[in-house]
VODOVEX-530754 format. One record per residue: residue number from 1; residue in one letter; x, y, z of N, C-alpha, C, CB in turn. Coordinates in Angstrom, 2 decimals, m for minus. Each point is the difference from the previous one (the first is absolute). Last residue first. Glycine has a CB too. Layout:
# residues N
<loke NUM 'A' <X Y Z> <X Y Z> <X Y Z> <X Y Z>>
...
//
This chain:
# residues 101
<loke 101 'X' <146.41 100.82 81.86> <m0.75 m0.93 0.50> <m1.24 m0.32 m0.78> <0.96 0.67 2.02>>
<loke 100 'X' <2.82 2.30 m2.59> <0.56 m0.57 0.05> <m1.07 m1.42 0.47> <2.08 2.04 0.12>>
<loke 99 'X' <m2.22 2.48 m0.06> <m0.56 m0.15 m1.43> <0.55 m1.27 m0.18> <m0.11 2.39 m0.99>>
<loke 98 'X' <0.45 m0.77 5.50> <m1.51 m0.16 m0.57> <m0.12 m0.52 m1.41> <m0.62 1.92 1.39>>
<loke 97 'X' <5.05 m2.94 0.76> <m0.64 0.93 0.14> <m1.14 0.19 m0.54> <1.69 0.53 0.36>>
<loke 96 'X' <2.30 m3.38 2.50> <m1.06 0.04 m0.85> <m0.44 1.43 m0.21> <m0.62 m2.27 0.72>>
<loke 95 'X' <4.83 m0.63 1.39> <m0.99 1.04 0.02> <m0.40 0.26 m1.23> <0.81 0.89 1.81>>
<loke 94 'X' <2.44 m4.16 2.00> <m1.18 m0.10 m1.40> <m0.83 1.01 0.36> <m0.18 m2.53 m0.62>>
<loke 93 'X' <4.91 0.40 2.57> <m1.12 1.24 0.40> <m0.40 0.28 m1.29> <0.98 1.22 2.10>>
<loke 92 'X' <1.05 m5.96 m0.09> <0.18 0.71 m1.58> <m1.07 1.51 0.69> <0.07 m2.84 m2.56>>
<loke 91 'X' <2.77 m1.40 5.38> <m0.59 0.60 m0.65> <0.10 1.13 m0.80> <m0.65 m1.08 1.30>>
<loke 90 'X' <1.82 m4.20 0.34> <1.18 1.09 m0.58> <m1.59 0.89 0.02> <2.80 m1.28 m1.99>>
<loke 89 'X' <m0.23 m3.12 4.88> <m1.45 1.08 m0.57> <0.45 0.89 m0.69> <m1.38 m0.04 1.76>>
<loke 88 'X' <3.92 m4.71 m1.58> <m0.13 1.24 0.55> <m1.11 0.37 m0.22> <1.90 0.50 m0.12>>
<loke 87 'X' <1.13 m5.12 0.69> <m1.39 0.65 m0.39> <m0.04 1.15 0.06> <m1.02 m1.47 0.60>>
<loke 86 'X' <5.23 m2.12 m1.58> <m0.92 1.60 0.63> <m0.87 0.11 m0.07> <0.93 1.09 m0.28>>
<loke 85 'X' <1.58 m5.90 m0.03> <m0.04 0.89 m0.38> <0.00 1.01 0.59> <m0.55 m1.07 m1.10>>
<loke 84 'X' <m0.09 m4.27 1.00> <0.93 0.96 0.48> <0.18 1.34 m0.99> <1.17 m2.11 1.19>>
<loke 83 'X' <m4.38 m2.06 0.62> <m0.33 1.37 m0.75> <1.59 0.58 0.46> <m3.25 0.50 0.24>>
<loke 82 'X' <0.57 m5.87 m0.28> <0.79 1.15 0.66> <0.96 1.20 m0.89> <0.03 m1.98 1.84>>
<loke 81 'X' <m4.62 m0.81 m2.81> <1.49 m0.47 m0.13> <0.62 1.53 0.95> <0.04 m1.74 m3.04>>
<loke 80 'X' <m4.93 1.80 3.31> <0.09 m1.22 m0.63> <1.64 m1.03 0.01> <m2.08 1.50 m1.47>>
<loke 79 'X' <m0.79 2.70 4.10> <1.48 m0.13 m0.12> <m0.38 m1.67 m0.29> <1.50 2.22 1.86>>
<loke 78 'X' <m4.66 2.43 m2.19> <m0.34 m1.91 0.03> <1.47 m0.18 m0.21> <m2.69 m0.79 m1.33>>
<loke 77 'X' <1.38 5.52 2.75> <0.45 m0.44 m0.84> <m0.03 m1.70 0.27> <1.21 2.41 m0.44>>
<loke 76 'X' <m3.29 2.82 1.66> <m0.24 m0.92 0.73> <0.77 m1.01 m1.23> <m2.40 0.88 1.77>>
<loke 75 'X' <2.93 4.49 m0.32> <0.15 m1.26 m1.17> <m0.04 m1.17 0.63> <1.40 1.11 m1.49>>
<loke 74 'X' <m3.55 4.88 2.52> <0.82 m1.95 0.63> <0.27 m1.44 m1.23> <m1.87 0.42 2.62>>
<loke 73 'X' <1.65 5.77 m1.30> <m0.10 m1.32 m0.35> <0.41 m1.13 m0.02> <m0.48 1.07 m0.54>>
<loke 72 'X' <m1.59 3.78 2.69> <0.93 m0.76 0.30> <m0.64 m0.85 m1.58> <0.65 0.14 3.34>>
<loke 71 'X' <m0.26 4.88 m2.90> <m0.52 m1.13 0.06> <0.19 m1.20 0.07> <m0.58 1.17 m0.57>>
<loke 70 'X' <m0.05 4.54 2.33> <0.92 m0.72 m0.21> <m0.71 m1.82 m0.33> <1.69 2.13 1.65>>
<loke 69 'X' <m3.20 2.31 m0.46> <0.87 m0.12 m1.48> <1.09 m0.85 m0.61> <m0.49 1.88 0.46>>
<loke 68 'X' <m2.64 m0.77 3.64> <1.34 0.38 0.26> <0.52 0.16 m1.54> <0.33 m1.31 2.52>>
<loke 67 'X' <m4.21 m1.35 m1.80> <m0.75 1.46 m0.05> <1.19 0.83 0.48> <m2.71 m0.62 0.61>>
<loke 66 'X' <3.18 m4.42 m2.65> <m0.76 0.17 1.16> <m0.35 2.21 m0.33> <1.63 m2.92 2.10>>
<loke 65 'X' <m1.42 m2.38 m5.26> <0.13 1.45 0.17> <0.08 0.68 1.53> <m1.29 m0.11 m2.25>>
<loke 64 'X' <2.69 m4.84 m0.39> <m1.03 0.90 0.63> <0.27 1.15 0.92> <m1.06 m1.91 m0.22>>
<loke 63 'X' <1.71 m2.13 m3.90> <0.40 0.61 0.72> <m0.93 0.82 0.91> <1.67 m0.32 m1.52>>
<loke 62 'X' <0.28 m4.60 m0.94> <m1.00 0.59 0.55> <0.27 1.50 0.58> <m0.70 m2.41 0.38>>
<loke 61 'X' <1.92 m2.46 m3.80> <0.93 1.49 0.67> <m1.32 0.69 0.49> <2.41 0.57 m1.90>>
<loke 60 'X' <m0.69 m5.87 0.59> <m1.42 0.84 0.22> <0.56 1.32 m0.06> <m1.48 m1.59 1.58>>
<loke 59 'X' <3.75 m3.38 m3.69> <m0.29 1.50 0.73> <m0.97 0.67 0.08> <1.55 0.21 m0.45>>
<loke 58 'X' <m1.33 m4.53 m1.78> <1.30 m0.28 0.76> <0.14 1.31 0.91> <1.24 m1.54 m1.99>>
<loke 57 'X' <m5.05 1.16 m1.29> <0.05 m1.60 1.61> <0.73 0.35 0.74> <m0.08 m2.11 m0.93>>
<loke 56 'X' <0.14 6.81 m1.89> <m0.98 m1.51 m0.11> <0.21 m1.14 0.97> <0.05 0.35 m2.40>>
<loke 55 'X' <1.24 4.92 0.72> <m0.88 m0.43 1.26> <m0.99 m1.15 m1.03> <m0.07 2.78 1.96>>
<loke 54 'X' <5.83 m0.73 m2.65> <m1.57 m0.68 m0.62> <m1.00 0.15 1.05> <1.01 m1.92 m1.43>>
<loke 53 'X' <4.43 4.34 1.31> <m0.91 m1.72 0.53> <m1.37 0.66 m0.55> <1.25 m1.28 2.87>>
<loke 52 'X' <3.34 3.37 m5.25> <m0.94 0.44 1.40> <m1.20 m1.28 0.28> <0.18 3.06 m0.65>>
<loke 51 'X' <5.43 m2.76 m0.33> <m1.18 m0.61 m1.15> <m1.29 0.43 1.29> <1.49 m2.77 m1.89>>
<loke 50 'X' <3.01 3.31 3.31> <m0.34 0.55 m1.11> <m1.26 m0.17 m0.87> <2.13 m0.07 0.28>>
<loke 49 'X' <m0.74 m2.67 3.73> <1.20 m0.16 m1.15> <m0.22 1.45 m1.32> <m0.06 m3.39 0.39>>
<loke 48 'X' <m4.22 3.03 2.23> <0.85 m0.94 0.48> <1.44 m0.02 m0.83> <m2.20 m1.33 0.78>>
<loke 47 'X' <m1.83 5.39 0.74> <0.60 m0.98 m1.08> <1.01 m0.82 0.24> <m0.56 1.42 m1.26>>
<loke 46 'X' <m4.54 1.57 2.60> <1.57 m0.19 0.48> <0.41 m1.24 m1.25> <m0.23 0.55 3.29>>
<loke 45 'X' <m2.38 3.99 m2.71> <0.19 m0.82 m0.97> <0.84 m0.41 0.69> <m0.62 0.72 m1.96>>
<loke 44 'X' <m3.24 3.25 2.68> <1.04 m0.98 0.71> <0.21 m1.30 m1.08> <m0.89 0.70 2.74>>
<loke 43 'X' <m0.54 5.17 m2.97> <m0.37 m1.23 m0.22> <0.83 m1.04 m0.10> <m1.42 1.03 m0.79>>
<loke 42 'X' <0.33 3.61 3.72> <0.89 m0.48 m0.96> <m0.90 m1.28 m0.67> <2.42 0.84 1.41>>
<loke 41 'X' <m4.32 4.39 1.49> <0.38 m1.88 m0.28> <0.56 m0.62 m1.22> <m1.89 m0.29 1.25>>
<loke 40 'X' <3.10 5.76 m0.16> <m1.17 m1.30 m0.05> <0.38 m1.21 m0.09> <m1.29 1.21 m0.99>>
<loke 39 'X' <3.97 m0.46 3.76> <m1.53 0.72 m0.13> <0.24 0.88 m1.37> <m0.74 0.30 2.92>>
<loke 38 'X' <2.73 m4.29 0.36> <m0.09 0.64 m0.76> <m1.15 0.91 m0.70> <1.57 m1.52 0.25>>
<loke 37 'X' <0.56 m3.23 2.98> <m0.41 1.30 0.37> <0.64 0.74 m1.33> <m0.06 m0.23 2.93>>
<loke 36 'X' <m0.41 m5.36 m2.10> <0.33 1.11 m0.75> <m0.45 2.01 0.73> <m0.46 m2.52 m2.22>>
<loke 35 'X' <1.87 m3.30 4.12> <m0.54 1.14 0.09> <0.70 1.02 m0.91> <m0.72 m0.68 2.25>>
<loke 34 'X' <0.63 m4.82 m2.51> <0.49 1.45 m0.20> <m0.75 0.96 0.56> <0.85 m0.59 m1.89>>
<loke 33 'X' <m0.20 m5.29 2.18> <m0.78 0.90 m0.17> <0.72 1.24 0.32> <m1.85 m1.46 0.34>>
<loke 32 'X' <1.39 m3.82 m1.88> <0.91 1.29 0.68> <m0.62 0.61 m0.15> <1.82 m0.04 m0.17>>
<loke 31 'X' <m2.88 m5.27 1.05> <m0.53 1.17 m0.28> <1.26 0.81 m0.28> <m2.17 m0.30 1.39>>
<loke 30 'X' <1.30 m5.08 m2.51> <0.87 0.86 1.13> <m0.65 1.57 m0.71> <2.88 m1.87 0.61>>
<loke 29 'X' <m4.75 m3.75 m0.20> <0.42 1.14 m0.77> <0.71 0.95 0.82> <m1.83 m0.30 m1.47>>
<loke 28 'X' <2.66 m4.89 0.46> <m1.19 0.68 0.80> <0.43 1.36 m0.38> <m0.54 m1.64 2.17>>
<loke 27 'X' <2.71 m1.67 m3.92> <m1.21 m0.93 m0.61> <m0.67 0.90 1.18> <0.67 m2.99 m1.16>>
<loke 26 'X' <4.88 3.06 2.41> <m1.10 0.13 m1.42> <m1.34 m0.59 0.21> <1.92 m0.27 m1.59>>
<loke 25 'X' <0.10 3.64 5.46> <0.31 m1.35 m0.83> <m0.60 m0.63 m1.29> <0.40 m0.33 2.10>>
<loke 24 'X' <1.34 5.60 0.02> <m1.36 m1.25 m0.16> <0.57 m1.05 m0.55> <m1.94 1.40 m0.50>>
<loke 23 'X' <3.93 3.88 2.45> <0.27 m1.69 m0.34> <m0.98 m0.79 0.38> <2.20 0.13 0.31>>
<loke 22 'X' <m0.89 5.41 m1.85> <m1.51 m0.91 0.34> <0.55 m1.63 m0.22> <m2.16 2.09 m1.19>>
<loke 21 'X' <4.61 3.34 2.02> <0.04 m1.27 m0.36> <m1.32 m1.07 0.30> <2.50 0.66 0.34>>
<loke 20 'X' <m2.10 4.40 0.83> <0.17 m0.55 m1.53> <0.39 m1.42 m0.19> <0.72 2.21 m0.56>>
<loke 19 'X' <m4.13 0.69 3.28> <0.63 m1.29 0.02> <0.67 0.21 m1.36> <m1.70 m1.57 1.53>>
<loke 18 'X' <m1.01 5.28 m0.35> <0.42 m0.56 1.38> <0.71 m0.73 m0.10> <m1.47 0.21 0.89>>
<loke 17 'X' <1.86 3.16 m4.69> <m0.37 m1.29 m0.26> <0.37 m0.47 1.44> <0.36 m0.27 m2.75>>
<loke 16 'X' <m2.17 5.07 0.64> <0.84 m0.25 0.86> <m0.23 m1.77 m0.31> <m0.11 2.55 1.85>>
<loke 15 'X' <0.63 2.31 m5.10> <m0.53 m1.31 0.10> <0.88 m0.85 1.23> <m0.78 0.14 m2.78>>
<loke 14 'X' <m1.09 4.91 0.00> <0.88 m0.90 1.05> <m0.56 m0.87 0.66> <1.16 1.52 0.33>>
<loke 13 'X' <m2.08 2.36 m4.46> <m0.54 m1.46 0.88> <1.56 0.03 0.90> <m1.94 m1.95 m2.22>>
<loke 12 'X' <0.80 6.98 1.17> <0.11 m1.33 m0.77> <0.36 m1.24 1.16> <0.98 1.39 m2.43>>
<loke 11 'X' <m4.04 2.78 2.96> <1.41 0.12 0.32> <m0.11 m1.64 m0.95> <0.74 1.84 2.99>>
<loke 10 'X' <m3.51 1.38 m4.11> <0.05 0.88 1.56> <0.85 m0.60 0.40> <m2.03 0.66 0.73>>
<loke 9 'X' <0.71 0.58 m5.59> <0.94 m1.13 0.76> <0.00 0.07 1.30> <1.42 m0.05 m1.61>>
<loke 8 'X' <m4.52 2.48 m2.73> <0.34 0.18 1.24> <0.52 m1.40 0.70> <m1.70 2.02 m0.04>>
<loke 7 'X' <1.40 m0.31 m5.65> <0.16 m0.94 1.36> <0.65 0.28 1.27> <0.01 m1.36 m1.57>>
<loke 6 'X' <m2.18 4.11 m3.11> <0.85 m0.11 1.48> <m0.38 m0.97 0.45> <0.27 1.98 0.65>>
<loke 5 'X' <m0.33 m0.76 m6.30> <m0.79 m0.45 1.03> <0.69 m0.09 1.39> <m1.19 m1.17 m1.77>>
<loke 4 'X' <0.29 3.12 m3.52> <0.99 0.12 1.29> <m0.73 m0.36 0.73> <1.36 1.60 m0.23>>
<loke 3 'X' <m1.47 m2.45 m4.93> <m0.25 0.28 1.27> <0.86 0.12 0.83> <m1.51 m0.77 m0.39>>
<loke 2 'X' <0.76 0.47 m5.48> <0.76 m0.23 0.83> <m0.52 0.74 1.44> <1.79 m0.39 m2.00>>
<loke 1 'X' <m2.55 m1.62 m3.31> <m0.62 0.67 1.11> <0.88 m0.21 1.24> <m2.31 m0.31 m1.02>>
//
């Protein structure tokens, strides 16, 4: 069986980062945070060295929406040993379709 389906893109993500460097000391936590603008809404994954982070003790990720389309998120991270790496955000534009839910 085969469909046709249109995805309307009104513009793809772009991603702003206020801070890219975040210097914390160890054993307290350090935030980053992304502004995503995209429409439709994406879905947010950030990942350390490649490997995408967990939401447990050591990270939170929180996001939030505003009514521009645009969303901020924030990685709140427990700096146990000192982190030399990348963190990035990466998002994904996820679409669904009725027969799909």
């Amino acid at each position: 069986m085969s469909r046709v389906v249109s995805l309307d893109v009104e513009f793809p993500p772009s991603i702003e980062v206020p801070r890219p460097r975040i210097p914390q000391a160890a054993y307290y936590d350090a935030q980053a945070v992304c502004k995503i603008t995209a429409f439709p809404p994406p879905a947010i994954f950030w990942k350390w060295n490649g490997t995408e982070l967990p939401m447990d003790a050591n990270y939170k990720i929180s996001h939030f929406a505003s009514q521009d389309d645009t969303i901020t998120s924030t990685l709140t991270a427990r700096i146990i040993v000192y982190y030399i790496g990348t963190i990035a955000a990466r998002t994904l534009l996820l679409f669904l379709t009725l027969a799909d839910l």
